[in-house]
N, C-alpha and C positions, 0 to 999 in steps of 0.2 A: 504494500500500500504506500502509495506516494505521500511526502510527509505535511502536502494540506488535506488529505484526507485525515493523515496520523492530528494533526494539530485539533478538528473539528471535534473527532472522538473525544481526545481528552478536555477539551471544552465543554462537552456536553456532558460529560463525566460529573467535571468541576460543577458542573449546574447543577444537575443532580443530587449531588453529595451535600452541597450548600442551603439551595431551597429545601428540600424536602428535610435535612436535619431539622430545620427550624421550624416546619411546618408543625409538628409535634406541640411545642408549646403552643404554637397560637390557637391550634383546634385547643385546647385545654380552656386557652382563655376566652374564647367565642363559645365554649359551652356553660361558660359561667351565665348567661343569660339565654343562649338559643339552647332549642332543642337540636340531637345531632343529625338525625336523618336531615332534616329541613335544611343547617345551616352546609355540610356535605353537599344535599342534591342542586340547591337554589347555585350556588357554587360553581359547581361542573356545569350546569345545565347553562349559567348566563355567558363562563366563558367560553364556551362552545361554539353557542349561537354567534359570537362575535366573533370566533375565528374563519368560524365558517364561511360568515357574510366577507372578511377581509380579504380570505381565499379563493371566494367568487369572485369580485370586485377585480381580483389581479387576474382574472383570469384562468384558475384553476375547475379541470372537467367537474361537472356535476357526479357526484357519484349514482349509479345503479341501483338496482332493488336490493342484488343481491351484497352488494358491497353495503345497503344500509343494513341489513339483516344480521351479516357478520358483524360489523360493528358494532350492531345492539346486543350479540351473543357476547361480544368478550366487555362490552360497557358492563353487563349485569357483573359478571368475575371482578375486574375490575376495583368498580365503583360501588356497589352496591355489596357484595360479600370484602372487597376488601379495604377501600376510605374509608365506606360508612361503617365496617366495622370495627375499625382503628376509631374513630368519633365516640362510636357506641362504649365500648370499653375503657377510656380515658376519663369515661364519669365517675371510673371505680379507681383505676390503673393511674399513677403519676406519670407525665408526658416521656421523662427517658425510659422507665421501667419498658411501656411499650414498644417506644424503638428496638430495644433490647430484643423482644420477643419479638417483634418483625425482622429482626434479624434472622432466624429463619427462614425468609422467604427464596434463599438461594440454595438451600439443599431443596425445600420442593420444589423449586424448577426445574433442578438437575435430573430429579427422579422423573420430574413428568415428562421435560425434553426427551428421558430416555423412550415413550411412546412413540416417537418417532424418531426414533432409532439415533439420536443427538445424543448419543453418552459422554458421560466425564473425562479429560484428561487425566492422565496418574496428578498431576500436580493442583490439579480443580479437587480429585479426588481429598487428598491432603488437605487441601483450606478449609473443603467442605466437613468433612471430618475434625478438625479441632476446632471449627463454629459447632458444631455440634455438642461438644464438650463443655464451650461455653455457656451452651442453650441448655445444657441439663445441670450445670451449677447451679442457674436462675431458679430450679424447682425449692433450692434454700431460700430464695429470697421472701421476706414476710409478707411485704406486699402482696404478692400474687399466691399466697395459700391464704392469705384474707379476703380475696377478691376470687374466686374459683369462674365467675360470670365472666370477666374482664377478661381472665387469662385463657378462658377458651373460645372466648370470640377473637382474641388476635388471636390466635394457633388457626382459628379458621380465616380469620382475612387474611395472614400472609399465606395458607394453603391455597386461596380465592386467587387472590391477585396473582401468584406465581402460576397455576394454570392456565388463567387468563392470557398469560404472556407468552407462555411457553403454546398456546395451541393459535394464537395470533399471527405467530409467524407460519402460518400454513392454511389460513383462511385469506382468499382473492378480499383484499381491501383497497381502499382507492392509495397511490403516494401519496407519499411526501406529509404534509403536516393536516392535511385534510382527514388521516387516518382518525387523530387525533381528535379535532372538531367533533368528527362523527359519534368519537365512543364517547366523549364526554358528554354531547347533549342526549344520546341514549340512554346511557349511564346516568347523568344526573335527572332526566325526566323520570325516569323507572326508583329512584331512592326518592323523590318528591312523590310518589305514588304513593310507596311503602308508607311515608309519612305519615301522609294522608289519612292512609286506611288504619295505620295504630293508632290515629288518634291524639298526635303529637301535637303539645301549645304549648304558646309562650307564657310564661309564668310571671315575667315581668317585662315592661319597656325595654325594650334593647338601648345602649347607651354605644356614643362614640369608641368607647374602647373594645366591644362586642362586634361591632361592625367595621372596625380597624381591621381587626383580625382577622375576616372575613373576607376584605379586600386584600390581606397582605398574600391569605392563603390564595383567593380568585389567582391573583398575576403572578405569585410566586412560584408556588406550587402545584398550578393547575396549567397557568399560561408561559411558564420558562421550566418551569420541573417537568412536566407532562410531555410535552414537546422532546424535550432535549431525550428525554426517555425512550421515546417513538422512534428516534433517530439513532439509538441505539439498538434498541433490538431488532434492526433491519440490516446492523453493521457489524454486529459481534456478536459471539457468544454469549448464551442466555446466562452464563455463571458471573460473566464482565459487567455486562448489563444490568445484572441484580445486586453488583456487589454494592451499590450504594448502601445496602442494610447493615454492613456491617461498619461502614462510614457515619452512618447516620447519627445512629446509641451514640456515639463519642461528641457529637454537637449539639443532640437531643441532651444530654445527661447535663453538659455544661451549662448548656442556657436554664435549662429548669432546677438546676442550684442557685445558678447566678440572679435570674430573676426572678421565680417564681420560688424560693427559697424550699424548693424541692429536696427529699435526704435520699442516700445510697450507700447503702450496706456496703461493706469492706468483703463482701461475697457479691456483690452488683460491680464491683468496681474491677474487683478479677475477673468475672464473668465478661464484663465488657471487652477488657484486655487481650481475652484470649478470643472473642469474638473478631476483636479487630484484624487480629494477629492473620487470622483467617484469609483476609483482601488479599494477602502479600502474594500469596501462593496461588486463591481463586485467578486473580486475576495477574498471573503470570508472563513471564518475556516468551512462554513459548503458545501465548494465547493467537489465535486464528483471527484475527481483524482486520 
């Protein structure tokens, strides 16, 4: 790969790693007043509509039936079993703890890439493997044997989302960043549904700083995280692509000390570590990019 191809990867990398760490705390602080399906789907669902409109506008094909169908099959994985179920569980779960446990989302992709026949490298093997390690320290952590709710709705959004991804790349969707547009406003219209139909209200006025966080996730997280995401798993392997989960905990963890005066057991703090430890190898110099 020629090195502006190599340079966009690790850009988009960088994106990744940075939005979505921080995404973590702000869902936290936008469910101090929103409900989480509503403040998740309204989310995906506006920045969508708007990518979409900016992608026609320059000119990019209308996508087909069947490319909105596939879209709306991997929005639901996605979006709905795996943002809104990171949301849903951050009402119990503190915002690193979670990262933490979405840190598994790169061994279930590896397992389920292995569906279509995308097996692990020996040295993916290895990272995946001592993330793994880390991800069963975390069963000490207090938090999540006090929260059994929270800790099994992320185990199922990162199994959601890493499906999602992993069966993505083999369903006809339209290029380039339209892919994205598509799954979000499917995804986020189908978690405004769910809302809906549970019954979900507001409890109080939402305030500027509920609604900050909302906006910061809209463009960070959905309109430069989401994106740069898409462009990855069209360019790399699904273990490179997912590694951001085990980048994430390590930005999640900080911010949610730093600002939200969040605590982490001296078993979360090794747990992490060996989580992180994990990227060096996942995402290896002998990786296929």
């Amino acid at each position: 790969m020629h090195n502006n191809g190599k340079i966009k990867i690790l850009t988009a990398l960088i994106a990744v790693y940075i939005s979505w760490g921080s995404t973590y705390l702000a869902i936290r602080i936008a469910l101090q007043e929103l409900p989480p399906l509503f403040m998740m789907g309204i989310r995906f669902f506006l920045v969508g509509v708007a990518l979409y409109i900016f992608l026609w506008l320059r000119g990019a094909p209308i996508p087909n039936g069947i490319q909105w169908r596939n879209a709306t099959i991997i929005g639901v994985f996605l979006f709905l079993g795996g943002s809104a179920g990171v949301a849903y569980a951050e009402q119990w779960v503190p915002s690193g703890l979670a990262a933490l446990v979405i840190a598994t989302t790169p061994l279930w992709t590896v397992l389920f890439s292995g569906i279509w026949s995308e097996w692990p490298t020996r040295s993916e093997w290895a990272g995946l493997v001592l993330g793994l390690v880390g991800i069963v320290m975390l069963n000490f952590e207090g938090d999540l044997q006090a929260s059994p709710i929270g800790a099994v709705a992320l185990l199922i959004a990162a199994a959601s989302w890493a499906f999602g991804s992993a069966w993505s790349r083999h369903l006809v969707l339209p290029k380039g960043q339209m892919t994205g547009a598509l799954q979000m406003i499917m995804g986020g219209a189908i978690v405004l549904l769910v809302s809906f139909i549970t019954g979900e209200q507001f409890v109080v006025i939402p305030t500027w700083r509920s609604l900050s966080a909302v906006i910061y996730l809209a463009v960070f997280g959905s309109l430069v995280g989401f994106t740069a995401y898409m462009h990855l798993l069209t360019r790399v392997r699904p273990a490179l692509a997912t590694s951001y989960a085990y980048v994430n905990p390590v930005i999640a963890v900080t911010l949610g000390v730093w600002l939200a005066s969040e605590k982490i057991s001296l078993i979360g703090i090794i747990a992490m570590l060996v989580i992180v430890a994990g990227v060096v190898l996942v995402a290896g110099i002998r990786q296929r990019v």
